[in-house]
MMTF fields as JSON, N, C-alpha, C and O atoms, coordinates in Angstrom:
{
  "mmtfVersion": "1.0.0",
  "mmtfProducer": "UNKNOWN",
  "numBonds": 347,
  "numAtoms": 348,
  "numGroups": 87,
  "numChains": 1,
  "numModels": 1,
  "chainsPerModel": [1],
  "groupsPerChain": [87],
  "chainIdList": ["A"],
  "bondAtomList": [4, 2, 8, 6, 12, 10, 16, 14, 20, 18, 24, 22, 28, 26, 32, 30, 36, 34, 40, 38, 44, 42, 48, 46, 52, 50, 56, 54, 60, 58, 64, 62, 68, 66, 72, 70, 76, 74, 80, 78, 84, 82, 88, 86, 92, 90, 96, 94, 100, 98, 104, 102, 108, 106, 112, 110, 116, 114, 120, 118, 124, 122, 128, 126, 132, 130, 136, 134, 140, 138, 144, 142, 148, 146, 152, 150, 156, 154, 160, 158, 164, 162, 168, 166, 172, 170, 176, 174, 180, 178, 184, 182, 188, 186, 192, 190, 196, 194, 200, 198, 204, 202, 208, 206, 212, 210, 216, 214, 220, 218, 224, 222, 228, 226, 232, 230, 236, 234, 240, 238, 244, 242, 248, 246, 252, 250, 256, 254, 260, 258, 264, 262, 268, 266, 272, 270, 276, 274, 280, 278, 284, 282, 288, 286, 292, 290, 296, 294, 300, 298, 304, 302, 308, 306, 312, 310, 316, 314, 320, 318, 324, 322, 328, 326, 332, 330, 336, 334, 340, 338, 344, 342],
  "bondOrderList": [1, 1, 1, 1, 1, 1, 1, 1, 1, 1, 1, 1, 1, 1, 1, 1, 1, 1, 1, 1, 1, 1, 1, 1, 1, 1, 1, 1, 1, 1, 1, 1, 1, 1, 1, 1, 1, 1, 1, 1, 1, 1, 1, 1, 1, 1, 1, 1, 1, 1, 1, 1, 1, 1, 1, 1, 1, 1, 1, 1, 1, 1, 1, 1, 1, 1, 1, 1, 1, 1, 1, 1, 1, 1, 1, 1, 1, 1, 1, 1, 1, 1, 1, 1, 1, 1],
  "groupList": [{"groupName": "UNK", "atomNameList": ["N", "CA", "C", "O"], "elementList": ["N", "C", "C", "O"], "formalChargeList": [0, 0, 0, 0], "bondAtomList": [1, 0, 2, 1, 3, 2], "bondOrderList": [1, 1, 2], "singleLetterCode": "X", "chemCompType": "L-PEPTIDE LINKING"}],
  "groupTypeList": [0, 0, 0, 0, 0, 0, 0, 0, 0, 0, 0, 0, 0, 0, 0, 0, 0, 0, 0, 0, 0, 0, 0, 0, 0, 0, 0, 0, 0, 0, 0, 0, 0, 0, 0, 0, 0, 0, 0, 0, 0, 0, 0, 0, 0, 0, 0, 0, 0, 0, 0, 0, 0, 0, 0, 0, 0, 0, 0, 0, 0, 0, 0, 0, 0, 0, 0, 0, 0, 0, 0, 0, 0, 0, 0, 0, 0, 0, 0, 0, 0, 0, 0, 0, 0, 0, 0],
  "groupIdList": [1, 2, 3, 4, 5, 6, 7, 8, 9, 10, 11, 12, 13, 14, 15, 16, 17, 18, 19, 20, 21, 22, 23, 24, 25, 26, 27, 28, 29, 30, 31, 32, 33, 34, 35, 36, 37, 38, 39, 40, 41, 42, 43, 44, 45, 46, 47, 48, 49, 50, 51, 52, 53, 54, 55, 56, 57, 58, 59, 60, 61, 62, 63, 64, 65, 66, 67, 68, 69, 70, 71, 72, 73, 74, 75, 76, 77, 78, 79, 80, 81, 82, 83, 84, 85, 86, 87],
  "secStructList": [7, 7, 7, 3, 3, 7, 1, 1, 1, 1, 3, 3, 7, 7, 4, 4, 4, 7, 7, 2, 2, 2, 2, 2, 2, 2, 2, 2, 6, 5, 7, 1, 1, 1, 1, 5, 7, 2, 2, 2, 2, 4, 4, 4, 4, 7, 2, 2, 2, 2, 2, 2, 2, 2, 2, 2, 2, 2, 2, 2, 2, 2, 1, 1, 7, 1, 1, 7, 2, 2, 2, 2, 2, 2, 2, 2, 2, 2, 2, 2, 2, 6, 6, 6, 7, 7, 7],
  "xCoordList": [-9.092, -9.177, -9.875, -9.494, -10.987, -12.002, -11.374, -11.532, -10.787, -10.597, -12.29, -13.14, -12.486, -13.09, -13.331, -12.347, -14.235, -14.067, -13.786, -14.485, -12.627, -13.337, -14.3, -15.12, -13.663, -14.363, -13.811, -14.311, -12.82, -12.509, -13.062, -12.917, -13.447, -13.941, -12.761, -12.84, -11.553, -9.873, -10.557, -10.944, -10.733, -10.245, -8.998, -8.004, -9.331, -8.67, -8.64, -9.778, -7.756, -7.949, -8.216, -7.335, -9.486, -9.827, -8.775, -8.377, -8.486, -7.626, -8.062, -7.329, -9.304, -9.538, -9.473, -9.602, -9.27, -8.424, -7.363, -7.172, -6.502, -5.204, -4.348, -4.368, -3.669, -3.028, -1.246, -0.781, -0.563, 1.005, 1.598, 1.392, 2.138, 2.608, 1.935, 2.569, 0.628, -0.425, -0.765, -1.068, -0.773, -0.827, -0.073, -0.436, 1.775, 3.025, 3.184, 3.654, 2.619, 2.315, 1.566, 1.908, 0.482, -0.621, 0.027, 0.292, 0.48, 1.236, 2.355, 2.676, 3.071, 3.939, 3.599, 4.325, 2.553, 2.033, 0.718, -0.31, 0.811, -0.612, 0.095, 1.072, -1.088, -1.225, -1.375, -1.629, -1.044, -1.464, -2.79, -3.068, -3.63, -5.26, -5.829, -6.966, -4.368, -4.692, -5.363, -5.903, -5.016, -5.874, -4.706, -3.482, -5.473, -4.389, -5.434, -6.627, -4.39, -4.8, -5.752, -5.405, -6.634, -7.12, -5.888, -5.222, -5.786, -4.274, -3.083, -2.135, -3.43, -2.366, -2.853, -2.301, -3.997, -5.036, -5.023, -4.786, -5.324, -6.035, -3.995, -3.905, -3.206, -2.027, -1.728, -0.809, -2.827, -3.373, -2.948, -2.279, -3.316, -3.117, -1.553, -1.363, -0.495, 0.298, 1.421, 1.98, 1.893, 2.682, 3.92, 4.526, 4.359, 5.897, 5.482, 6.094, 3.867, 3.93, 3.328, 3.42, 2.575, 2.781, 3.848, 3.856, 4.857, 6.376, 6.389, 6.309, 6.496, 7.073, 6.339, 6.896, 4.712, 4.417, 4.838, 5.122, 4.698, 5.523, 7.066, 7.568, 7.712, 9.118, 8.99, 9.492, 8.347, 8.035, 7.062, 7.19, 6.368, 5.845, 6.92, 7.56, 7.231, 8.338, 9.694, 10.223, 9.999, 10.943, 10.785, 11.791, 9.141, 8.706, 8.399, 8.533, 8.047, 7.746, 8.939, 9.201, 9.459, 10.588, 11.768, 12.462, 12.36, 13.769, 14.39, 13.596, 15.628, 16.27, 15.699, 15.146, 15.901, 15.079, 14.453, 13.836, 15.04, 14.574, 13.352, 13.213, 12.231, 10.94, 10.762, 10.653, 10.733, 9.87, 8.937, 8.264, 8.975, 7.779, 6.379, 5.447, 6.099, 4.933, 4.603, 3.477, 5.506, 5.052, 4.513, 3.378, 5.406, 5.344, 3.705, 3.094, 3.23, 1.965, 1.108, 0.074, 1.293, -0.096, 0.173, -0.79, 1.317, 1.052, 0.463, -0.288, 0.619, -0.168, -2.115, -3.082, -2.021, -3.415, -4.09, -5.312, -3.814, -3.829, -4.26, -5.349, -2.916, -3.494, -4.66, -5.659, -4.655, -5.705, -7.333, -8.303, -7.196, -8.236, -9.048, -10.241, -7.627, -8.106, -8.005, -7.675, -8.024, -8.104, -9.691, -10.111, -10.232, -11.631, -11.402, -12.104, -10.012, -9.384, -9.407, -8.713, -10.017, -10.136, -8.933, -8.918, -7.722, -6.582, -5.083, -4.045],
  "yCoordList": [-6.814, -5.537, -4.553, -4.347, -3.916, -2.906, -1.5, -0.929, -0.944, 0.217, 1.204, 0.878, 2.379, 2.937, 4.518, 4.973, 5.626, 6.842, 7.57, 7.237, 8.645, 9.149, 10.52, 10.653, 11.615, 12.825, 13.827, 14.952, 13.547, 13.956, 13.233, 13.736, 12.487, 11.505, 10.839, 10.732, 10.323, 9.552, 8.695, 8.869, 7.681, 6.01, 6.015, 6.741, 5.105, 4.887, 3.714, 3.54, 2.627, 1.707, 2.012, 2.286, 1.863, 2.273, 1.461, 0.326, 1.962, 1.402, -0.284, -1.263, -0.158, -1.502, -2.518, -3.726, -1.949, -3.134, -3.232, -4.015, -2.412, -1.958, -3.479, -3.952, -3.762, -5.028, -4.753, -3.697, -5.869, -5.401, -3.973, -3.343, -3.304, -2.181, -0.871, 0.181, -0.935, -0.084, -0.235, 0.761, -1.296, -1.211, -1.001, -0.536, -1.188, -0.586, 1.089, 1.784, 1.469, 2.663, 3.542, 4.622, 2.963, 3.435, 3.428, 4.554, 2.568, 2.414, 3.343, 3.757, 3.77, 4.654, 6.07, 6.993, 6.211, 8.059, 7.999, 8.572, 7.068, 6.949, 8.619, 8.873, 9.297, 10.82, 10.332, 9.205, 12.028, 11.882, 11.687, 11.021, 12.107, 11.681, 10.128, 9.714, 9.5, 7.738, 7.007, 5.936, 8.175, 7.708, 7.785, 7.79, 7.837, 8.249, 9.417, 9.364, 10.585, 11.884, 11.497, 10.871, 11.857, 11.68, 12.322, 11.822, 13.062, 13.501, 12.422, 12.337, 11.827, 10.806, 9.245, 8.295, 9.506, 8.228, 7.904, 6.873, 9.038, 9.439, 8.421, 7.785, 8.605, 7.807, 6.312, 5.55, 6.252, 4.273, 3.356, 2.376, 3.593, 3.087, 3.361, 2.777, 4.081, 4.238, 4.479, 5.568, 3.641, 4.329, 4.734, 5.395, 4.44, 5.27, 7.155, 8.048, 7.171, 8.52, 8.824, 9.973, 7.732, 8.5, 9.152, 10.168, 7.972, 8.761, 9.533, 10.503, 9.854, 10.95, 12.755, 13.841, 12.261, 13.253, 14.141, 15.316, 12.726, 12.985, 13.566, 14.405, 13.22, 13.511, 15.385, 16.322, 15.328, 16.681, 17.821, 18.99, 17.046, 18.094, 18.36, 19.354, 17.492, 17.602, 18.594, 19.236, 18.552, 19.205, 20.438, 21.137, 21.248, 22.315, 22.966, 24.089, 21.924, 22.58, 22.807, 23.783, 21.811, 21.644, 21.769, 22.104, 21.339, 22.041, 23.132, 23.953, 23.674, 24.668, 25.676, 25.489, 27.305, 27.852, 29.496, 29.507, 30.563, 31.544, 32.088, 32.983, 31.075, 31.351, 30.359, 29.154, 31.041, 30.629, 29.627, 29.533, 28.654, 27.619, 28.092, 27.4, 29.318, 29.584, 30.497, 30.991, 30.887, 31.805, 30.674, 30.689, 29.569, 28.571, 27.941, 27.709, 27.754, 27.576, 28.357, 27.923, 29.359, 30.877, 30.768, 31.097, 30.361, 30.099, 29.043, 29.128, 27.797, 26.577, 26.828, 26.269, 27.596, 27.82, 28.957, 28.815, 29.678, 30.959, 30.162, 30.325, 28.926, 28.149, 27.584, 27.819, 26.621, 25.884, 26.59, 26.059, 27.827, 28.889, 29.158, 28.98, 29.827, 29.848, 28.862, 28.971, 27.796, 26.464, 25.822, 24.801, 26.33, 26.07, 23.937, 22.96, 24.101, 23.043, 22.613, 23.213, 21.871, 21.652, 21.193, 21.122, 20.797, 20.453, 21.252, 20.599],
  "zCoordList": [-6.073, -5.4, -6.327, -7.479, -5.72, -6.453, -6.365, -5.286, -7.186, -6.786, -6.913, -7.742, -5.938, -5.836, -5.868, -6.451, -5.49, -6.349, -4.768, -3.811, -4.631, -3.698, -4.219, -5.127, -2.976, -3.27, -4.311, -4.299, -5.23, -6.263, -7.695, -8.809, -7.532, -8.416, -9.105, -10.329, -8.418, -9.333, -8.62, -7.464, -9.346, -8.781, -7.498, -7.493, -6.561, -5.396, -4.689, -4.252, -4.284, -3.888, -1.931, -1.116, -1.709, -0.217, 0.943, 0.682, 1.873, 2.723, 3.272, 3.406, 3.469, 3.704, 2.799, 2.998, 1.827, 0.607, 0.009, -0.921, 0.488, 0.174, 1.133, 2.269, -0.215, -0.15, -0.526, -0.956, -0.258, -0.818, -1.073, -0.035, -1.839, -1.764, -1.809, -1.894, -1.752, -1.447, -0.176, 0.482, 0.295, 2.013, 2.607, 3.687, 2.375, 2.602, 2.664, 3.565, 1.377, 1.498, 2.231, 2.711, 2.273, 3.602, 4.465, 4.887, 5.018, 6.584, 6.672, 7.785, 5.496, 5.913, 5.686, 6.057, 5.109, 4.745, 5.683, 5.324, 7.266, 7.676, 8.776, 9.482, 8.311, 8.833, 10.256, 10.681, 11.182, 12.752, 13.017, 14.014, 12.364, 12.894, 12.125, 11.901, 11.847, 11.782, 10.459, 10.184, 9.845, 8.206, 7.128, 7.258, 6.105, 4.564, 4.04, 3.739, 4.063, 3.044, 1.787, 0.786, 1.989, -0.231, -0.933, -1.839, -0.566, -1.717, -1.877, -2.658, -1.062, -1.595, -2.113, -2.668, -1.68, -1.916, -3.68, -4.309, -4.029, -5.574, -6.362, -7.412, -5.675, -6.255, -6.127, -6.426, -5.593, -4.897, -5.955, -5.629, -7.44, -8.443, -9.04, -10.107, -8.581, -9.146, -8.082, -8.211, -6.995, -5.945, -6.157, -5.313, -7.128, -7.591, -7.403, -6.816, -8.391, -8.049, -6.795, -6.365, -5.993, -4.672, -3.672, -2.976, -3.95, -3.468, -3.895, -3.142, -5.43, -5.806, -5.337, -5.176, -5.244, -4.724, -3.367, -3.133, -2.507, -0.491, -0.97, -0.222, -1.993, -2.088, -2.305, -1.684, -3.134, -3.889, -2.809, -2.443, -2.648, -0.429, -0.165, -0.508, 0.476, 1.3, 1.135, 2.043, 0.094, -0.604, -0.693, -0.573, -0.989, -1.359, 0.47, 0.956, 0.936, 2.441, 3.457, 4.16, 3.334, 4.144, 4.137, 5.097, 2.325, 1.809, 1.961, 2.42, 1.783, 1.693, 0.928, -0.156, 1.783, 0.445, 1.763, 2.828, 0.908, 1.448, 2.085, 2.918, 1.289, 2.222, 3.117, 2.887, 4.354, 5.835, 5.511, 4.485, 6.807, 6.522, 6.84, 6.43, 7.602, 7.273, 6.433, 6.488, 5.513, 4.411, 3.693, 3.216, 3.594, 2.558, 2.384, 1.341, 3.923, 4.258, 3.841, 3.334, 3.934, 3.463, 1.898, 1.205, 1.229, -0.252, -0.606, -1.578, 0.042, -0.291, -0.055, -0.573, 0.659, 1.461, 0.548, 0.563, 0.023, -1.025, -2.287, -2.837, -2.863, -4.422, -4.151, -4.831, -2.931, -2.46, -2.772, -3.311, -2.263, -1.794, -3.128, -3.373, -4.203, -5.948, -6.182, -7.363, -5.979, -6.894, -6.463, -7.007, -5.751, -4.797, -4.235, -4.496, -3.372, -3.475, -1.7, -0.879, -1.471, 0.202, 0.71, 1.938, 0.026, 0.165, 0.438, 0.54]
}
Protein backbone atom coordinates (compact mmCIF):
# COMPACT_ATOMS: atom_id res chain seq x y z
CA UNK A 1 0.00 0.00 0.00
CA UNK A 2 1.40 3.48 -1.40
CA UNK A 3 0.60 6.01 0.79
CA UNK A 4 0.03 9.28 -1.06
CA UNK A 5 0.04 13.33 -0.70
CA UNK A 6 -3.10 15.03 -0.47
CA UNK A 7 -3.89 18.79 -0.58
CA UNK A 8 -2.00 19.53 2.51
CA UNK A 9 0.96 17.87 1.43
CA UNK A 10 0.81 14.81 4.87
CA UNK A 11 1.14 11.54 3.40
CA UNK A 12 -2.28 9.67 3.19
CA UNK A 13 -3.27 6.31 2.41
CA UNK A 14 -6.11 7.12 -0.52
CA UNK A 15 -9.39 5.33 0.06
CA UNK A 16 -9.05 3.12 -2.77
CA UNK A 17 -6.26 1.50 -1.02
CA UNK A 18 -7.20 1.62 2.30
CA UNK A 19 -7.02 -1.95 3.54
CA UNK A 20 -7.71 -3.53 7.27
CA UNK A 21 -8.03 -0.92 9.90
CA UNK A 22 -7.71 2.00 7.65
CA UNK A 23 -10.53 0.76 5.66
CA UNK A 24 -12.51 0.07 9.00
CA UNK A 25 -11.91 3.46 9.65
CA UNK A 26 -12.99 4.94 6.45
CA UNK A 27 -16.16 3.12 6.67
CA UNK A 28 -16.91 4.43 9.91
CA UNK A 29 -15.88 8.35 9.57
CA UNK A 30 -17.44 7.89 5.81
CA UNK A 31 -19.08 11.64 5.84
CA UNK A 32 -22.81 12.37 4.39
CA UNK A 33 -21.60 13.38 0.93
CA UNK A 34 -19.98 9.57 0.82
CA UNK A 35 -16.29 10.24 1.15
CA UNK A 36 -13.56 10.60 4.01
CA UNK A 37 -12.76 14.29 5.19
CA UNK A 38 -8.92 15.13 4.35
CA UNK A 39 -8.89 16.07 7.92
CA UNK A 40 -9.11 12.91 8.85
CA UNK A 41 -7.38 11.36 5.94
CA UNK A 42 -3.93 13.14 6.78
CA UNK A 43 -4.34 10.38 10.16
CA UNK A 44 -4.42 7.36 7.52
CA UNK A 45 -1.01 6.47 8.80
CA UNK A 46 -1.76 6.53 12.39
CA UNK A 47 -5.53 5.57 13.29
CA UNK A 48 -5.31 5.58 17.02
CA UNK A 49 -4.87 9.31 16.31
CA UNK A 50 -7.57 9.36 13.98
CA UNK A 51 -9.96 8.36 16.76
CA UNK A 52 -8.49 10.41 18.86
CA UNK A 53 -9.04 13.33 16.70
CA UNK A 54 -13.25 12.35 15.97
CA UNK A 55 -13.12 11.84 19.90
CA UNK A 56 -11.73 15.34 20.48
CA UNK A 57 -14.45 17.06 17.58
CA UNK A 58 -16.79 15.65 18.98
CA UNK A 59 -16.25 16.50 22.44
CA UNK A 60 -15.42 20.21 21.57
CA UNK A 61 -18.64 20.43 19.33
CA UNK A 62 -20.98 18.49 20.94
CA UNK A 63 -20.00 18.06 24.76
CA UNK A 64 -21.28 19.75 27.70
CA UNK A 65 -20.37 23.25 27.97
CA UNK A 66 -21.86 26.80 28.11
CA UNK A 67 -21.29 27.71 24.54
CA UNK A 68 -24.10 27.05 22.01
CA UNK A 69 -23.41 24.82 19.11
CA UNK A 70 -23.52 27.51 16.82
CA UNK A 71 -21.38 29.83 18.61
CA UNK A 72 -19.13 26.84 18.73
CA UNK A 73 -19.34 26.83 14.83
CA UNK A 74 -18.57 30.68 14.18
CA UNK A 75 -15.40 29.91 16.42
CA UNK A 76 -14.23 26.97 14.44
CA UNK A 77 -14.99 29.03 11.22
CA UNK A 78 -13.19 32.34 12.63
CA UNK A 79 -9.62 29.88 13.50
CA UNK A 80 -10.21 28.28 10.20
CA UNK A 81 -10.57 31.86 8.49
CA UNK A 82 -6.99 33.09 10.46
CA UNK A 83 -5.44 29.99 9.94
CA UNK A 84 -6.08 30.55 5.91
CA UNK A 85 -7.45 26.86 6.59
CA UNK A 86 -10.29 25.47 4.14
CA UNK A 87 -11.23 23.20 6.98
Amino acid sequence: MMAHKNPAWIEIIPTDEATGDVAEAYAEYTAPWGGVDHILKIHSLNIPSMHAHVQLYRTLMYGKSPIRRPEREMIATVVSALNYCRY
